[in-house]
C-alpha positions in Angstrom: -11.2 -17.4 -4.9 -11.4 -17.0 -1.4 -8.0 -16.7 0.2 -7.9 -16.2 3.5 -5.4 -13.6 5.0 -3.3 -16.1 7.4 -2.7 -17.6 4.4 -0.9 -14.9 2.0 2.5 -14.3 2.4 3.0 -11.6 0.0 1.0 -9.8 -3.2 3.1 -9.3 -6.3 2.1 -6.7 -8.6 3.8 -7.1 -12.4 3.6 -4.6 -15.1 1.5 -1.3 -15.7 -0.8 -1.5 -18.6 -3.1 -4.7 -17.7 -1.1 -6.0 -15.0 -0.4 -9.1 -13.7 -1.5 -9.8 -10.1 -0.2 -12.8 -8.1 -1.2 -13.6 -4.8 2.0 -15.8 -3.0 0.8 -18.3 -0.2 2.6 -19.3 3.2 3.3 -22.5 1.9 4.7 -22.2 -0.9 8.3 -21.5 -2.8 6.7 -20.2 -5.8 3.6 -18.6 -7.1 0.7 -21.1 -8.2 -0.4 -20.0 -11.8 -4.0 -20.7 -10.7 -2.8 -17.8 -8.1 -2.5 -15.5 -10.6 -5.3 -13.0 -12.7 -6.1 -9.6 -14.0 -9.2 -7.0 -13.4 -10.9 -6.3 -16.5 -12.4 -4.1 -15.4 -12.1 -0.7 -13.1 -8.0 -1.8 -12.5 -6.9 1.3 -10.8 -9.6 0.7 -8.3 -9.4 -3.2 -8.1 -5.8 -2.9 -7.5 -6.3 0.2 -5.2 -9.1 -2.1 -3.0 -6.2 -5.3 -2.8 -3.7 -3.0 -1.6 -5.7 -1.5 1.1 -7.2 -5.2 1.6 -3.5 -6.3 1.9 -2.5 -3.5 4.4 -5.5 -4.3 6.9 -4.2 -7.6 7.0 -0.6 -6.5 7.1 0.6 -8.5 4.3 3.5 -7.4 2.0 2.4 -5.8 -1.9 5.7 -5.6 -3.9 5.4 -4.1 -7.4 8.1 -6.6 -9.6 8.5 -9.2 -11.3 7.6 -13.1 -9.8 8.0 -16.4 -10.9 4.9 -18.7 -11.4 4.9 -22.5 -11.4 2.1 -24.8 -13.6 
């Protein structure tokens, strides 16, 4: 997808079996559902990559629920 850092103001992680991941721009009130996806595969190390992704770039990663618009 290509986001780019400057760009993300927070990371919202929802749920524990399969969860949701939602990725919160600058510009924006809500969370785009196109912003929004799961790893199939390898989660705990997916998610484990985002957060240290997320902490390099010091951006927020809250574990709670979000809202999404359409």
């Amino acid at each position: 997808m290509g986001w780019r850092a400057r760009n993300v103001k927070r990371i919202f992680i929802r749920g524990y079996f399969m969860p949701v991941i939602a990725v919160k721009p600058k510009a924006r009130l809500l969370v785009p559902y196109s912003y929004c996806f799961r790893f199939t595969d390898q989660e705990d190390q997916g998610i484990r990559a985002l957060e240290a992704w997320a902490e390099r770039h010091q951006i927020e990663v809250l574990h709670k629920k979000f809202i999404r618009w359409l």
